[in-house]
C-alpha positions in Angstrom: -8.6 2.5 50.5 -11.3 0.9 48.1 -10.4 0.9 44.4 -12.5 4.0 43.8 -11.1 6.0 46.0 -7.4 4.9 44.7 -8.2 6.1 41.1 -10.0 9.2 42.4 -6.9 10.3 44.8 -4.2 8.7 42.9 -3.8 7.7 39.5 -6.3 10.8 38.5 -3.7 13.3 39.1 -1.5 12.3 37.2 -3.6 11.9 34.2 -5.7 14.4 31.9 -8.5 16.8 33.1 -11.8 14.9 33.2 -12.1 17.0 29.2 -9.4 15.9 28.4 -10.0 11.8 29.5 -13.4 12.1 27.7 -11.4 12.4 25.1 -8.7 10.1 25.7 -11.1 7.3 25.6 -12.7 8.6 22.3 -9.1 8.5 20.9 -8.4 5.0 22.0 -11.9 3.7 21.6 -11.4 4.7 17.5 -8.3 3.5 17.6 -9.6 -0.1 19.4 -12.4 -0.5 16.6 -10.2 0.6 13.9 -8.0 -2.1 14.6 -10.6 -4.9 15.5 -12.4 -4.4 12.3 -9.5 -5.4 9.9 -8.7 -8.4 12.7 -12.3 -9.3 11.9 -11.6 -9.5 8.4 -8.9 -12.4 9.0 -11.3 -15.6 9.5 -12.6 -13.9 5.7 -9.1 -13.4 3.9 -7.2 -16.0 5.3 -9.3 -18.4 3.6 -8.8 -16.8 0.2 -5.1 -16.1 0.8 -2.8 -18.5 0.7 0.9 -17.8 2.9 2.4 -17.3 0.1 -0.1 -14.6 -0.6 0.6 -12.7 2.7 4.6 -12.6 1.8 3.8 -10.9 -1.5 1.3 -8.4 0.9 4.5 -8.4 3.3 6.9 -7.5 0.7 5.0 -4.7 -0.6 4.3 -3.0 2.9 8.0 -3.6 3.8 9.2 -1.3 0.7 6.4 1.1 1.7 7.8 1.2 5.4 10.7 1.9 4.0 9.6 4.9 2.1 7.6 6.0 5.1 10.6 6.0 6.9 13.2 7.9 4.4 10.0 10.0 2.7 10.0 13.5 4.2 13.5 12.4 6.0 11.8 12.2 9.4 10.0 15.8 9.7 6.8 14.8 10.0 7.7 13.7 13.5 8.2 17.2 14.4 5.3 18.7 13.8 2.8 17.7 16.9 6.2 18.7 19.2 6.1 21.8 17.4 2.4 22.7 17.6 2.6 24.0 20.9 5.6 26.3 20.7 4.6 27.7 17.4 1.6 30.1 16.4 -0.7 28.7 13.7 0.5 31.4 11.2 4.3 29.8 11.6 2.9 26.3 11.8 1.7 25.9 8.8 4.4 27.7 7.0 6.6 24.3 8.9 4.0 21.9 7.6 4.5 23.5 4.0 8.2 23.1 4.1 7.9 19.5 5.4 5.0 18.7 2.3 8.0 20.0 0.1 10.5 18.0 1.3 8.1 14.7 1.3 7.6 15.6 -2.3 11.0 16.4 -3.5 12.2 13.3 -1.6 8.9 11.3 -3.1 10.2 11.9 -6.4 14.0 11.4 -6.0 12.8 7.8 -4.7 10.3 7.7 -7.5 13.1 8.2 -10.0 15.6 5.3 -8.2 12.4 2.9 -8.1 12.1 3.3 -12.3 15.8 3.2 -12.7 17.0 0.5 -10.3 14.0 -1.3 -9.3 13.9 -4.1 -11.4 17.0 -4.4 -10.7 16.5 -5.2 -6.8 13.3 -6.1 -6.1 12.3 -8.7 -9.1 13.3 -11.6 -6.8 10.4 -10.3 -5.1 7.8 -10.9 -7.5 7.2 -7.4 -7.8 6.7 -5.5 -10.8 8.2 -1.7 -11.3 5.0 -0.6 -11.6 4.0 -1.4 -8.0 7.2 0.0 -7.1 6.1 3.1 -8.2 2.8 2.9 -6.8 4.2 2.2 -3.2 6.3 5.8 -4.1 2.6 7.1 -4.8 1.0 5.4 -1.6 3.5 6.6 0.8 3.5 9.8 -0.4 -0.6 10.3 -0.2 0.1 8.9 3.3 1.6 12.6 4.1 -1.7 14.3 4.6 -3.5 12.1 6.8 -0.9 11.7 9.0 -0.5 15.7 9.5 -4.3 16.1 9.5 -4.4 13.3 12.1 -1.3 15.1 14.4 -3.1 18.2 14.1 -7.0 17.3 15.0 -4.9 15.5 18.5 -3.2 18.7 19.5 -6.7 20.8 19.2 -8.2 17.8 21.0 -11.2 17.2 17.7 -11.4 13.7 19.0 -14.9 13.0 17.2 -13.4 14.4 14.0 -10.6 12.5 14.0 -12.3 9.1 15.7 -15.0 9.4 12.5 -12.1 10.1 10.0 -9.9 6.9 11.2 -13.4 4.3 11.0 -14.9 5.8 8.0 -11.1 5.0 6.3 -11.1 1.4 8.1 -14.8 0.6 6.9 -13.4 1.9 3.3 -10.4 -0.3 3.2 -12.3 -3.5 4.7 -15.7 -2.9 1.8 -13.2 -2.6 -1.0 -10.8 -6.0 0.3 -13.9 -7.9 0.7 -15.0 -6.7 -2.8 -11.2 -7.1 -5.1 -10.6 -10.3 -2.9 -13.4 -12.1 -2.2 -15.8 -11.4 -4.6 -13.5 -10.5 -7.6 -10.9 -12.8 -6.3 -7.8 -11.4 -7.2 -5.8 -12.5 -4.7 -2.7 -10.3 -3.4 -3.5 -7.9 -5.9 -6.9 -7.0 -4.3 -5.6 -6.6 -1.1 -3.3 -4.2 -2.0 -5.9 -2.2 -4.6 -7.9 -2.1 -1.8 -5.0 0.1 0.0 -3.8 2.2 -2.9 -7.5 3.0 -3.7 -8.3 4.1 0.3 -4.6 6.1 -0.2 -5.8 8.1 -3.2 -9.5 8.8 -1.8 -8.3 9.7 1.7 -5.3 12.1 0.9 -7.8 14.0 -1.7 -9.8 14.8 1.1 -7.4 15.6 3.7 -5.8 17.9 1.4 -8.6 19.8 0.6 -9.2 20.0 4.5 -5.5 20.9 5.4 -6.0 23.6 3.3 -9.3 24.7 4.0 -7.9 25.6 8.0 -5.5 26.9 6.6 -3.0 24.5 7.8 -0.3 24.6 4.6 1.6 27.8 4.0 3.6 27.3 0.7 7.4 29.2 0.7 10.4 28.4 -1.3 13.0 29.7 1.7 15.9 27.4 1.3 17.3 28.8 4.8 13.7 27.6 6.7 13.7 24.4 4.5 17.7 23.4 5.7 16.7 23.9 9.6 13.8 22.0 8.7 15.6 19.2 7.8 18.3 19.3 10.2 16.3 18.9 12.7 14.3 16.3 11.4 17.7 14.4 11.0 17.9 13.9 14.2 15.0 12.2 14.8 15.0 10.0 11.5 17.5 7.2 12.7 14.8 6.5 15.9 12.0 6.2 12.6 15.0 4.2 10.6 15.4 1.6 13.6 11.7 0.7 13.9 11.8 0.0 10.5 14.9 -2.5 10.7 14.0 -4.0 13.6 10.5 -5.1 11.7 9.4 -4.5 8.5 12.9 -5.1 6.9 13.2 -8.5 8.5 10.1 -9.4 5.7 12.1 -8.7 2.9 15.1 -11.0 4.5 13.0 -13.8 5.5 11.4 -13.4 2.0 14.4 -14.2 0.4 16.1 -16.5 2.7 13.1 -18.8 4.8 10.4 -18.0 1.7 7.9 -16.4 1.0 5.2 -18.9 2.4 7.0 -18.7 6.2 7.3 -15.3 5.8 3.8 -14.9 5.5 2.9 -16.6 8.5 5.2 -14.6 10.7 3.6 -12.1 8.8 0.0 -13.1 10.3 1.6 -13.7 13.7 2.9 -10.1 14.0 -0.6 -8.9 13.0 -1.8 -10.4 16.1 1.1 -9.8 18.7 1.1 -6.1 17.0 -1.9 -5.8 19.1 0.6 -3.9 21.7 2.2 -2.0 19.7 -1.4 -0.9 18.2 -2.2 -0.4 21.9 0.9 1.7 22.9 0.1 4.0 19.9 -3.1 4.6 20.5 -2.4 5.2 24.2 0.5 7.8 22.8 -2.1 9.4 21.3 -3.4 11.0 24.4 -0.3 10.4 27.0 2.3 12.6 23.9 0.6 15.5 24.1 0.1 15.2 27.9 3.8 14.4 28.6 5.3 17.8 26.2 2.6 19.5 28.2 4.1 18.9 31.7 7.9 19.1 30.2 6.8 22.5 28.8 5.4 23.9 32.0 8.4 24.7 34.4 6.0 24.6 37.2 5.5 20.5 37.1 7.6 18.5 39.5 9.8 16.4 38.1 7.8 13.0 40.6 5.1 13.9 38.3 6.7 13.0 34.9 8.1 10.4 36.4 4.3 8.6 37.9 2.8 9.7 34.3 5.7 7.6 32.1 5.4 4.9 35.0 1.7 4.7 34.8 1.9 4.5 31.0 4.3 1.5 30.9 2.2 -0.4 33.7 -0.7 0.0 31.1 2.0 -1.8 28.2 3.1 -4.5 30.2 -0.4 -5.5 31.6 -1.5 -5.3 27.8 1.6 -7.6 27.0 0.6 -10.3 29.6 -2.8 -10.4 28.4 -2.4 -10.8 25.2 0.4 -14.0 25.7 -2.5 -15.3 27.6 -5.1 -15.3 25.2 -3.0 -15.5 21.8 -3.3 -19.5 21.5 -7.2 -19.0 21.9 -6.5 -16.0 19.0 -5.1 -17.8 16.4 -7.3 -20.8 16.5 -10.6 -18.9 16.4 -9.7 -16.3 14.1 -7.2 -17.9 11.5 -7.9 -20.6 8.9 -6.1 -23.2 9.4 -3.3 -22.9 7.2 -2.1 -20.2 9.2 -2.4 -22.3 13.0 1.2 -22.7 13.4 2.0 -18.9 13.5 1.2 -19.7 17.1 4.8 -20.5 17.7 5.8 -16.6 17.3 2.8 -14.4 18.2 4.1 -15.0 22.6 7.7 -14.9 21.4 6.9 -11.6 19.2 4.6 -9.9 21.7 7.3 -10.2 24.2 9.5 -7.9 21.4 7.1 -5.5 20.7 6.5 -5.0 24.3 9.9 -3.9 24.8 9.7 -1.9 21.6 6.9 -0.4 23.3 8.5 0.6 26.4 11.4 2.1 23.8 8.5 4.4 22.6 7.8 6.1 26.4 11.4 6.9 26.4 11.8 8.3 22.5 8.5 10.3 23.1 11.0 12.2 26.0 13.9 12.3 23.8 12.2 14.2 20.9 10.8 16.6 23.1 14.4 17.9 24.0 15.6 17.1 20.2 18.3 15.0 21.8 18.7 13.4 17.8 22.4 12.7 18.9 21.2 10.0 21.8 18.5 8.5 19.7 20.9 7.9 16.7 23.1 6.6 19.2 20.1 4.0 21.1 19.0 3.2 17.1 21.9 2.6 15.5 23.4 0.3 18.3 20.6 -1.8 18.5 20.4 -2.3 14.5 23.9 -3.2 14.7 23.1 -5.5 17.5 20.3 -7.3 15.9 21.7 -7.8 12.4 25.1 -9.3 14.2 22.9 -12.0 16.2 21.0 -12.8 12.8 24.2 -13.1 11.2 25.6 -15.3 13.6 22.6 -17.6 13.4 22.8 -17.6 9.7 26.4 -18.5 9.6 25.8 -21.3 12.3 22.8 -22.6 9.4 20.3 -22.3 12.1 18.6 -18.9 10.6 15.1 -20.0 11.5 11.8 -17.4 12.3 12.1 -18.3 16.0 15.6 -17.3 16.3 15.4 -13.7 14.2 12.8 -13.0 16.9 15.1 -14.1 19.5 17.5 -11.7 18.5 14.7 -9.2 18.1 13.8 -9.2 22.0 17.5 -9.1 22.8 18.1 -6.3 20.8 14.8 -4.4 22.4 15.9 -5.3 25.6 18.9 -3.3 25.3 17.6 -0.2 23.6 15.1 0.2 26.1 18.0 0.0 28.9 20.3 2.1 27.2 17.9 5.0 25.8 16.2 4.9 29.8 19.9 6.0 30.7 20.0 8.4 28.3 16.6 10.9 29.4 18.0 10.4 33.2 21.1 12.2 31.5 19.1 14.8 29.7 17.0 15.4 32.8 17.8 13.8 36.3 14.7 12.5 37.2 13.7 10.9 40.5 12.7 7.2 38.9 12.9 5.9 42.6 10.8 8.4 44.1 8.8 5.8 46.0 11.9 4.0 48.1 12.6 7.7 49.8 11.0 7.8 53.3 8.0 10.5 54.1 9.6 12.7 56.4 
């Protein structure tokens, strides 16, 4: 059987209708320039940043992780599983009650930021006011993110392919003109991103509107399911950030500022997968609560779909440990050549965190919160015990917190790949039964 004939009679029937693969690859073709235009904007920046400069930038987007996380409490994850069980007219009365929960919870933290945030975060070098501004940022975040969800489900893959590089092309003109013409630094950088925040969230919430996709209610009964079911899915959301972002602000403070910035680049560059998987989810989310929906899909199906999909992660993982020497050399200056040292050891991570992702995506379908509170939780515990234990021993270095890091993804992926065979039994070793 020629190669052809494989993909024709094989992997094609366990992926989209050719409609629905013409816009797959629009999807992930937007999503692969959208991320190789900022990577083309390194061998620029990187000579007008120093590393100290990138763990200031690190800092920053760790709090706004954060706030990404704990903004909205998690709801926002429930709206693409929801778009296909609910009619439009009940939809957007659910993406109205999440918008008022992001903004009752955008100002609670906007409150705690002006009370306490000098307080915590001035060993940072951060000022309250871009504490409040990360409050403002995350929050503008809301729209394009439900926008985004939305033009997936009704497959608007030009819309939403000319919306995502018109915002990158945004972000890159205004960085090249606050940092390298103007100069300013780590402020620029992160004008640049407040500025594309504002812009972009005017105009997706004038468009949210206009389709009438935001139904406005005060129904404190709708608003309480609302969150209680986000709940569920917000420790999964919590763990991604702990397993990550929040290991910026404790390097920060404990390796410096200067290391942490070139872990900082390094993780730019192995984030590649991750950038890969999530642009892959795009297509493969909608596709999988599809198949779980329809009662009339064998279960061998699911199982080759989520199969093929983490093939496709760990070929991208391989590839890129191959070529990320070549990567760092050609495209960072060379103040920044030893991050080297981390991008294979931090692709192999986010591999595994990847892999994590096929199984989550299954989880939330069924709302099985308990399970991935369970998987999230664990595995924070986990990590922050080994980094713990290397601190103690006075051997806390960059390469061991992303030794811990693999450990710990390692796990959860073992542990939450028991939990969907509990949920559903499904026949992961189809292929070793005998054809009768």
């Amino acid at each position: 059987m020629n190669i052809r004939t494989f993909l024709n009679t094989k992997i094609s029937s366990y992926l989209p209708n050719k409609e629905l693969l013409k816009s797959s690859f629009t999807y992930i073709g937007s999503d692969v320039l959208n991320k190789i235009l900022p990577f083309l904007l390194l061998p620029i920046i990187t000579r007008y940043l120093s590393p100290e400069d990138y763990g200031t930038i690190s800092v920053f987007t760790s709090i706004v992780g954060f706030l990404a996380v704990f903004v909205g409490l998690g709801s926002q994850e429930l709206v693409q599983a929801n778009f296909f069980k609910e009619t439009k007219e009940t939809l957007k009365y659910h993406i109205g009650d999440v918008f008022i929960i992001t903004l009752i919870t955008s100002v609670i933290y906007l409150l705690g930021f002006i009370i306490f945030g000098d307080y915590f975060f001035k060993e940072y070098g951060l000022g309250l006011i871009w504490l409040i501004l990360a409050v403002l940022y995350t929050f503008g975040e809301f729209f394009g993110k439900i926008i985004s969800i939305i033009w997936i489900a009704e497959g608007r893959s030009t819309t939403f392919a000319k919306y995502q590089n018109f915002g990158s092309l945004f972000i890159i003109a205004t960085t090249i003109l606050f940092v390298v013409a103007l100069e300013l630094g780590w402020r620029g950088r992160l004008y640049s991103l407040l500025l594309s925040s504002f812009v972009f969230s005017t105009i997706t919430f004038y468009l949210l509107n206009t389709e009438g996709y935001i139904g406005l209610r005060l129904n404190f009964e709708k608003l309480k399911i609302c969150v209680n079911d986000s709940m569920g899915v917000l420790p999964y959301s919590v763990s991604f950030w702990f397993k990550n972002a929040a290991l910026l602000l404790l390097m920060a403070a404990t390796i410096g500022k200067s290391e942490t910035g070139i872990y900082t680049v390094a993780m730019g560059i192995a984030g590649l997968i991750i950038f890969a998987t999530n642009s892959l989810n795009k297509v493969w989310q909608p596709l999988l609560y599809k198949m779980l929906a329809n009662k009339n899909v064998i279960d061998t199906k699911i199982v080759k779909s989520m199969y093929i999909f983490m093939v496709l992660i760990v070929s991208g993982g391989l590839f890129l440990i191959v070529i990320s020497d070549l990567l760092v050399k050609t495209v960072l200056a060379p103040e920044f050549h030893s991050a080297t040292k981390y991008v294979r050891l931090l692709v192999i991570s986010m591999t595994l965190q990847s892999l994590f992702t096929v199984m989550a995506d299954y989880l939330i379908f069924y709302k099985e919160g308990k399970k991935l509170t369970f998987a999230s939780i664990s595995g924070i515990v986990m990590q922050y015990l080994l980094i713990f234990m290397f601190y103690y021993l006075k051997n806390l270095t960059v390469s061991n917190i992303i030794t811990a890091l693999i450990i710990t993804n390692l796990y959860t992926l073992i542990i939450s790949w028991v939990m969907v065979h509990k949920v559903r039994s499904l026949p992961w070793l189809f292929f070793l039964k005998k054809k009768s």
